[in-house]
N, C-alpha and C positions, 0 to 999 in steps of 0.2 A: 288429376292423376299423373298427369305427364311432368307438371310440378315438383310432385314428389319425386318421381322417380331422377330430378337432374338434382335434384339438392341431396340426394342419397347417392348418386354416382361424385360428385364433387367433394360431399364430405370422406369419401374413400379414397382418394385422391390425396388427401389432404391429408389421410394415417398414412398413407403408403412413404410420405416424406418423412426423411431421416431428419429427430429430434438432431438441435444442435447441441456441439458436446458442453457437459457443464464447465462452469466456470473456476477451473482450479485455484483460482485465490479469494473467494469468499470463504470466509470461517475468522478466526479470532487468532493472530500471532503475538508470539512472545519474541520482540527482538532480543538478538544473544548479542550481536558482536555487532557494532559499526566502525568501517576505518573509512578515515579524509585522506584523503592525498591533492595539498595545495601545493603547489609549484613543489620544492624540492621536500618540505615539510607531510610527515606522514603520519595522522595520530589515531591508533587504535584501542577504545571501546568498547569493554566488555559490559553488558548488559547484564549480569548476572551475579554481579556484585555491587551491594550499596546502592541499584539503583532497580526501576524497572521501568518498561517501555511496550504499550499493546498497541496493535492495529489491528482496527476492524475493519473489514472488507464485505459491503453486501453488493449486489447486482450492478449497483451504480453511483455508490456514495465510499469513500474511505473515513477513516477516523482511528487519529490516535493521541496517545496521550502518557507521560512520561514522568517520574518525579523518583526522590531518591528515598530508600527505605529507614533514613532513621528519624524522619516526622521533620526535617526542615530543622534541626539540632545542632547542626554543625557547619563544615565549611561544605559540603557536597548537596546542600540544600539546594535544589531546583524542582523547575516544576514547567513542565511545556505539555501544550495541547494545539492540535488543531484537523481540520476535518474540509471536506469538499467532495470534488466527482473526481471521476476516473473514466479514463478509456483503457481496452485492454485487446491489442491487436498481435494476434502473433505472439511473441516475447517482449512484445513493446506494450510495460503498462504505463501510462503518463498520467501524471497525479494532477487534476487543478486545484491548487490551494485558496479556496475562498476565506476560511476561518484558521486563524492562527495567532495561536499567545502572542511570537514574537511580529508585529504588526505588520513589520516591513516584508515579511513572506507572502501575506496577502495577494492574490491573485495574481501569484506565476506559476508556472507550467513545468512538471518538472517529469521529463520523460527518462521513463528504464527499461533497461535489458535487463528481463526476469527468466531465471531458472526455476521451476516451480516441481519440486518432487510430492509425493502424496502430504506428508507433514513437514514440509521446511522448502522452503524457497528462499532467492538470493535476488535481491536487485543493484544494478549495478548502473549509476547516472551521472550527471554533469549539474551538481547545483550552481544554478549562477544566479544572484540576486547582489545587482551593486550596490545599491545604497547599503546592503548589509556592509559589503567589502568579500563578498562571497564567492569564490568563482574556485571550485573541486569536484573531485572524485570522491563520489559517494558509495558506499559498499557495505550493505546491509543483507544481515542472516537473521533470520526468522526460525520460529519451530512453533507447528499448529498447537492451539490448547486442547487439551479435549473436555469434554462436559462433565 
């Protein structure tokens, strides 16, 4: 009896704790705009033309994936994917790239300052991967899908 009655006071205890708050960037984005800024050079991408680019975001995994809308017909034919984990602290989400098209992205770290409104969030980072030749200012706008 006395049993029960400490696993009934604990498990009350235990509602009494304030759920943590959910995780504003799971769901499904449509990137709209990315701009680079490498040394003095600045190039900006709009996602909304000729091409299209999603990221999915669940609990503890990202994944995205990228290619252009006229079937690989022309000269704007590409095609990128790639997916891993994520932390998410604060406004600091940091992406680990385990899987990805272009190989040499493969297992680096790529930490962002995220603005996260109810449907559209903004990450703003530092990619740097040298073997690429890679070292900018990355600045990506999102807008949530809905179902």
């Amino acid at each position: 009896m006395l049993l029960c009655a400490l696993i009934s006071c604990e498990s009350k205890q235990d509602s009494n704790k304030p759920a943590p708050p959910p995780n504003p960037m799971i769901g499904t984005w449509q990137l709209v705009s990315g701009t680079f800024i490498q040394g003095k050079d600045t190039t900006v991408t709009y996602y909304t033309k000729n091409r299209k680019f999603i990221k999915i975001i669940d609990s503890s995994h990202f994944a995205f994936v990228g290619h252009d809308l006229n079937k690989g017909q022309d000269s704007t034919a590409n095609y990128t994917s790639g997916a891993g984990t994520y932390t998410l602290s604060g406004d600091t989400y940091t992406e680990h790239l385990e899987f990805c098209s272009e190989r040499v992205w493969e297992g680096h770290d790529f930490a962002n300052h995220v603005d996260v409104q109810t449907d559209s969030f903004t990450q703003t980072g530092i990619e740097k991967v040298e073997k690429a030749g890679v070292n900018r200012l990355n600045i990506e706008k999102y807008v949530r899908l809905k179902n």
